[in-house]
Structure formats: C-alpha cells, structure tokens
C-alpha positions, 0 to 999 in steps of 0.5 A, spaced: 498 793 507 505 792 511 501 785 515 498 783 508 506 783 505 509 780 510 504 774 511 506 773 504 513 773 504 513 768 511 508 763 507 513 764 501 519 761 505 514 756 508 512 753 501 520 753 500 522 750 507 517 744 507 519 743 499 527 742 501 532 741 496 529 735 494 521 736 493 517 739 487 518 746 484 513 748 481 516 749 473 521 754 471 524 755 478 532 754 479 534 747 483 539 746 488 544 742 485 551 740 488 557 744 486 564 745 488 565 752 491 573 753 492 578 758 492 585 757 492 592 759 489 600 759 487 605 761 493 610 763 488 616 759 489 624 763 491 627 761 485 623 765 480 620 759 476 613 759 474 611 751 474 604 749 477 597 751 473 590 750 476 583 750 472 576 751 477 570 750 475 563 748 478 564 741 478 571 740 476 578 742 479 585 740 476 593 741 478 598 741 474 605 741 476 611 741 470 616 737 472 622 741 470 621 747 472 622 754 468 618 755 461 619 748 460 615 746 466 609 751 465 609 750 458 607 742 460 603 744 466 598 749 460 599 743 456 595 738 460 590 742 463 587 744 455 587 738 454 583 736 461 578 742 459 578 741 453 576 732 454 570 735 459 571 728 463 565 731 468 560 730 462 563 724 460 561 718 463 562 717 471 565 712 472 572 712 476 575 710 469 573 715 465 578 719 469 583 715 467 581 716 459 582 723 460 589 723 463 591 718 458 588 724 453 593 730 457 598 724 456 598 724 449 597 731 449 604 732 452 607 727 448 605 730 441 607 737 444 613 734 446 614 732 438 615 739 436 618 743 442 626 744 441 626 742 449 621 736 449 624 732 453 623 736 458 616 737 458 613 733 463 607 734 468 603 731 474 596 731 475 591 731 480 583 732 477 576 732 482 569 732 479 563 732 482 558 727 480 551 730 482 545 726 483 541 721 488 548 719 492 553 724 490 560 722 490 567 725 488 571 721 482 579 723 482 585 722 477 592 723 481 599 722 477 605 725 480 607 727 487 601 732 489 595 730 493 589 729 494 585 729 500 579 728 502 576 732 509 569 729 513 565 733 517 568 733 524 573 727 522 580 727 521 583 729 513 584 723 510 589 722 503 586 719 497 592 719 494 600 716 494 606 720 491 608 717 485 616 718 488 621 716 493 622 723 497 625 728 492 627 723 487 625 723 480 617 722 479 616 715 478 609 716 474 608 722 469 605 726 463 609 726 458 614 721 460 615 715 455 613 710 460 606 707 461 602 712 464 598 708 470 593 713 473 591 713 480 583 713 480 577 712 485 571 715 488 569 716 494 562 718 497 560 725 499 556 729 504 555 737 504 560 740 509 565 735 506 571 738 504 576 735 499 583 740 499 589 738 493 596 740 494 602 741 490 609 737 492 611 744 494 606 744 499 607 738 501 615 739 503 614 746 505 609 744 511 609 736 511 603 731 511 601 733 519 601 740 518 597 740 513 592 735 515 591 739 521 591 746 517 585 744 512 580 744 518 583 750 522 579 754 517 571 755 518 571 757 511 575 755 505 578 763 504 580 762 512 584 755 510 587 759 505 589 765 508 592 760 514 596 755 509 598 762 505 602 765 513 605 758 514 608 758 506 610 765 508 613 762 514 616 756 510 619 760 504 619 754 500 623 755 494 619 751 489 612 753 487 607 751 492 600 751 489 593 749 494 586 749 492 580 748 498 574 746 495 568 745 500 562 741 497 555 745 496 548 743 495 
C-alpha cells in the first residue's frame, strides 16, 4: 500500500512537472499567474511628522509622500492613494498612459480636497505607482511625480532607475499632486522576467542613504525581507530626520 501511495504521488508531480506553468490543466485547477510579492515599510522620521503612505497589493504598489509634512502632508498622502485604489489603474486599461489618467485622477482628488481643508494649500503629494500586466510577455507599467524612486533590478545586473526626481536637490517639487501647475507624470514600461526586482523609495531614503548606496543595497538581500532588514540597520544608522519609506517587490510567477 505505502509503494502504491508513493508511486502515485511521483507520477503526480511528474504530470505537474511536464505540464509547467504554461501547459493545459486539467478544468478547475488554480493557475500560476504573475504577482508582486513584496514587503516593505516606514522608517519614522526624528522630527515626529507622519507623511509618507503606501498600499500593496497582488499587482499593484503605490507611494505617496505629502509634501508638507505634519497632518497637512499625511492628509494629502491618504488622499492620493484612495484615489489610486479606488481608480483600479491595474484593471484599467494597459497602456503606459492610462497611468497617466489615474494620476491625473489623485490630482484632482487632491485639489478638490484642498477646496475644503482650512490649510488646503498645503496639501500636496508625490507619487510613485507600479503595476503588473500579466499575460504572454509581462511587463511593469509605472507612473512617477515627485522626488521618490523607482528602480528596476535585473537578475544578476546592476539596479537601474526608472525614474528622474522632479526637484533640484532639497529645493521645493517641480512637479506634484495638488499643485496648481500641470501635473506631467512621468510614465513607461519595461519588460519583466521572474527573479526581477523592482524597489520604490521615498526621498527620505534617497538623502538618507544616496543613490549608490541604495543600488548596492537592493541586491544585498537574497530575498525582499533580508533587503529590508538591511536598508532598515542602514536608515538606523542615518537617523534620517524626515520619513523614509521602502518597498521591495520581486516578480513571481
């Protein structure tokens, strides 16, 4: 009886094995399907005000950073991230530029919130956005505004921006949601492959720790827990003042 079970078993895995991730199932069987599996957080910032937000999901991942700081800025962040959510840019269309819309709709969002808050001027926000478009050749759709990061790390090769901060050093944003100038986001796409990583930062990762620093950080980690743990010791060590907000997401399929 044991030979029988364990005969079976091995023919099991090997149906499963021949199959692969594209083959036929057989009807009712789950599917293997791409997906972000990610973890990250806030590094709270030493002057005690709360202004950057984040929402993760299977195919999506956004950041916000409220540009003023205190209530005004995490007010702003929370803003745009409904409105982000509540847009579903990752089951609405799949073109670069539909990234682009949902922006435009936290910027609007943002404005018409700014209408009703006493300190409205103040609420403006940055925004970084990644989703994940399944299918025959996946690929990674993103939307920047602000002075965050994104960044895209290939298996085995050195980490590479996808993005350009909207600012000139630690100067006011150039672009941002809820500022009265034209929004402009910065939107592409790039091809993805399992093992890819894709890593998104707030500014106060990026003056905490540099640009270098990062990059080699982001690969450091064999998984995206052992990444975080690292860039947290190093964000320790940097006692940034503001917060400092990181998300590591590798590809899955």
């Amino acid at each position: 009886m044991t030979l029988f079970v364990i005969s079976f078993l091995i023919g099991c895995l090997s149906v499963m094995t021949g199959r692969g991730k594209r083959g036929q199932w057989p009807a009712g069987m789950p599917v293997t399907r791409p997906r972000l599996v990610a973890v990250g957080g806030t590094y709270e910032g030493t002057h005690g005000r709360a202004s950057d937000a984040y929402v993760v999901q299977e195919r999506l991942v956004a950041v916000a950073d409220g540009a003023a700081g205190a209530e005004p800025g995490h007010t702003a962040a929370a803003v745009v991230l409904g409105a982000v959510v509540a847009a579903r840019p990752q089951r609405a269309g799949t073109r670069p530029e539909d990234l682009d819309e949902c922006a435009q709709t936290a910027h609007r969002a943002l404005r018409t919130a700014a209408l009703r808050e006493p300190a409205g001027r103040d609420l403006v926000s940055t925004l970084d956005v990644i989703v994940l478009d399944p299918g025959e050749s996946p690929r990674l759709r993103f939307a920047h505004v602000g002075n965050g990061a994104i960044w895209h790390c290939v298996k085995g090769a050195a980490p590479v921006p996808l993005t350009t901060a909207h600012s000139f050093g630690d100067g006011p944003l150039l672009r941002g949601l809820g500022l009265p100038s034209e929004l402009n986001p910065e939107v592409g796409a790039v091809s993805i492959h399992p093992g890819d990583r894709v890593v998104i930062v707030t500014d106060g990762v990026v003056r905490a720790l540099g640009p270098q620093r990062m990059a080699e950080l982001f690969t450091a980690g064999s998984s995206p827990a052992a990444c975080l743990d690292r860039m947290y010791d190093e964000l320790a060590a940097a006692d940034p003042k503001e917060d400092a907000t990181v998300i590591i997401a590798d590809v899955a399929f």
